[in-house]
C-alpha positions in Angstrom: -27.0 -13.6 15.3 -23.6 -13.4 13.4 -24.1 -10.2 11.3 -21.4 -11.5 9.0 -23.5 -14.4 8.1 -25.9 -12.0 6.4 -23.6 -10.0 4.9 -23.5 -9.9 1.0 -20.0 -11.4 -0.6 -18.3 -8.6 -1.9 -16.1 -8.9 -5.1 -13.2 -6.2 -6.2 -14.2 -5.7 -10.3 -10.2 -5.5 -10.7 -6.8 -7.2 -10.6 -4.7 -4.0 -9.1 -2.8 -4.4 -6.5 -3.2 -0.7 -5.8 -7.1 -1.7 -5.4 -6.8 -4.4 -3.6 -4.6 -2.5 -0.8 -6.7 0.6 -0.5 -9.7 -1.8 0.0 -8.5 -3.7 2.5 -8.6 -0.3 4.6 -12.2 -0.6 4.8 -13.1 -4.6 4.1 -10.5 -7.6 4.5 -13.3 -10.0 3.7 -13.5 -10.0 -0.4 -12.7 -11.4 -3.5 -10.9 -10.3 -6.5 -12.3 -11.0 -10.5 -11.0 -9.5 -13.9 -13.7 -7.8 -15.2 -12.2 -8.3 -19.2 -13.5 -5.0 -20.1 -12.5 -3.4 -23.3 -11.0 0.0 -22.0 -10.7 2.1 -25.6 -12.4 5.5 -25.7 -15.3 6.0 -27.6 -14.7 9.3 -29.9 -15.5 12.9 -28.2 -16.0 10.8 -24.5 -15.0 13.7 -21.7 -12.7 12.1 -19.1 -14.9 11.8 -16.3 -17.5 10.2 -18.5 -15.0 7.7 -19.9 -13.8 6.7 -16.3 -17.6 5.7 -15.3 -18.5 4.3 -18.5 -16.2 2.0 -17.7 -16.4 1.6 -14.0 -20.3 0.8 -14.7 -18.8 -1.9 -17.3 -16.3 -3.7 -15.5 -18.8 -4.1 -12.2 -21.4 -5.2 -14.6 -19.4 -7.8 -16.4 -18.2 -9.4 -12.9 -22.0 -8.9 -11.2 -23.4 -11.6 -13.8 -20.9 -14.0 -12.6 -21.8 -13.1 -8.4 -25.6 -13.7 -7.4 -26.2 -12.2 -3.7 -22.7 -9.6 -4.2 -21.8 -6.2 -3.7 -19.2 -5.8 -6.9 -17.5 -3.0 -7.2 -15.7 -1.3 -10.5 -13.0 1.3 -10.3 -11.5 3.2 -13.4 -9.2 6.4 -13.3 -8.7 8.6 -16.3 -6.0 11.2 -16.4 -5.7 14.1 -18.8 -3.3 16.6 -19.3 -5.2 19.1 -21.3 -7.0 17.2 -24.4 -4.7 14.5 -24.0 -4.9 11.3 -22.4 -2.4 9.9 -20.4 -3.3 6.2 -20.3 -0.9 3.6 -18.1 2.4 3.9 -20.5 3.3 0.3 -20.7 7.1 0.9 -21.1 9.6 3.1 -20.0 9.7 5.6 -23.1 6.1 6.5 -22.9 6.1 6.6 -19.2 9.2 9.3 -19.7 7.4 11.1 -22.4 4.0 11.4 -20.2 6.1 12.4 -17.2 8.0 15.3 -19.6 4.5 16.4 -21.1 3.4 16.9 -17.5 6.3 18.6 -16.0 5.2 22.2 -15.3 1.4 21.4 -16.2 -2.1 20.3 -14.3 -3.0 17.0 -14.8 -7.1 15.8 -13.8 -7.5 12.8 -12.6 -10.9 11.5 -13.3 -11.5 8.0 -10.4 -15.2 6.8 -10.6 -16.7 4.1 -8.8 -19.9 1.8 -9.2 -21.0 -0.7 -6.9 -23.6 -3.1 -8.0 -25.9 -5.0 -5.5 -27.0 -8.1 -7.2 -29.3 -8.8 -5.2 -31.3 -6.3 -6.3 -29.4 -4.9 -9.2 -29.3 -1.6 -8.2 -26.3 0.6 -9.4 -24.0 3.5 -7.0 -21.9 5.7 -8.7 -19.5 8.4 -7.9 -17.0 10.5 -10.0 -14.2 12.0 -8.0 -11.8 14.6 -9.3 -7.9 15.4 -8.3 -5.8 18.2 -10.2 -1.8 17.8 -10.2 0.1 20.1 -9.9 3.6 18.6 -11.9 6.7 20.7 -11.0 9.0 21.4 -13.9 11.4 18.0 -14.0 14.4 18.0 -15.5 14.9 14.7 -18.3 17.7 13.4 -15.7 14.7 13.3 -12.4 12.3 11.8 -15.5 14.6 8.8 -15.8 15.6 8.4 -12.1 12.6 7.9 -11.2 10.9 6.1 -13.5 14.1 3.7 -13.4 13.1 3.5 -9.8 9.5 2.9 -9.4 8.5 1.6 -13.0 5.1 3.0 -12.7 4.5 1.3 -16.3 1.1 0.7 -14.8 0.0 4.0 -13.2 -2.3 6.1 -15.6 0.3 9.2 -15.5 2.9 7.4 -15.0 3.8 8.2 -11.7 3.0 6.4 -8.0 1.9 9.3 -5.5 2.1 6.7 -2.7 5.6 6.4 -3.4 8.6 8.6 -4.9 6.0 10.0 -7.3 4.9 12.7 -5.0 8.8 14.3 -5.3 7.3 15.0 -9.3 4.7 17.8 -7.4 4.3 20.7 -6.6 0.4 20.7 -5.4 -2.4 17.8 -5.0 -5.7 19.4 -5.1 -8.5 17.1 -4.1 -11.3 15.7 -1.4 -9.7 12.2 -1.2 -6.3 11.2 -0.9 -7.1 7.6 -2.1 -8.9 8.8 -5.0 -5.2 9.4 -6.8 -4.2 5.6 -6.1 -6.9 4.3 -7.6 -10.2 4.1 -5.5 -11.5 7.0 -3.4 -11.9 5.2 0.1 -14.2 8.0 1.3 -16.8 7.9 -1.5 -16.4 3.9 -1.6 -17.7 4.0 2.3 -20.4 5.9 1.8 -22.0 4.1 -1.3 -21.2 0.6 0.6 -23.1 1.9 3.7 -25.6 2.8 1.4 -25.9 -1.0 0.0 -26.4 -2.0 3.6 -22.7 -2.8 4.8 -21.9 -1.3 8.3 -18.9 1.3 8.4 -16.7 1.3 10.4 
């Protein structure tokens, strides 16, 4: 019997491109939905809590729409310090992150939930990445944002591109994790939901 035949759709809770890359590693076989989900923080909410809140949320707003799917939700929070560094949106901000960070740590806060419909049971992981930032220089700032335009990269930076020049250290368990979706952690929660990896 064609195991793919029994095989649960699986649907990407997210629009990224970054996403959508790093899971086709594992899976070329899925869909793509925009989960819609209102990403404000709710006052005093720690970074790592924030980033599953609303992993748990967007996988739960696309699982309604998917009967007999693994969905999956992805959210990344950075900080720097107390601070935030949500995507920047435009090149000032993204500048003004990237100048904040120079010489600092930033945490990087990528959780994951994947919801089997089917049953509706929820798996969740919280992964954790500290940046090192080297000190940058305002003229390096505006090269390289110039360049990449990481307007959408919480931190404004891309580490699978130019952005790992902006380093001086990456201290985590899962590469991926920094782009957006740890690979390694995603893999073990989908075998866990029944889908055979490798």
């Amino acid at each position: 019997m064609n195991e793919a035949v029994n095989s649960p759709r699986i649907v990407l809770g997210s629009t990224s491109r970054y996403r959508a890359e790093l899971l086709r590693r594992l899976i070329t076989d899925f869909e793509q939905a925009a989960p819609g989900t209102d990403e404000a923080a709710l006052p005093g909410e720690a970074p790592a809590a924030r980033a599953l809140r609303l992993a748990v949320a967007k996988a739960d707003a696309i699982a309604q729409h998917y009967p007999d799917a693994l969905v999956i939700g992805s959210d990344q929070v950075a900080a720097l310090g107390d601070l935030i560094l949500d995507k920047p949106g435009s090149m000032e901000r993204a500048c003004a992150q990237l100048a904040a960070s120079s010489g600092h740590d930033v945490d990087f806060h990528t959780a994951l939930c994947v919801v089997d419909t089917r049953n509706h049971r929820h798996y969740t992981h919280v992964d954790h990445t500290r940046v090192r930032f080297r000190t940058l220089h305002a003229d390096e700032i505006r090269r390289y944002v110039e360049r990449e335009q990481p307007l959408d990269c919480a931190g404004s930076f891309k580490c699978e591109g130019l952005g790992i020049s902006l380093f001086e250290s990456i201290d985590n368990r899962d590469p991926s994790a920094l782009i957006g979706l740890p690979l390694i952690a995603l893999a073990r929660l989908l075998r866990e939901a029944g889908v055979s990896l490798p």
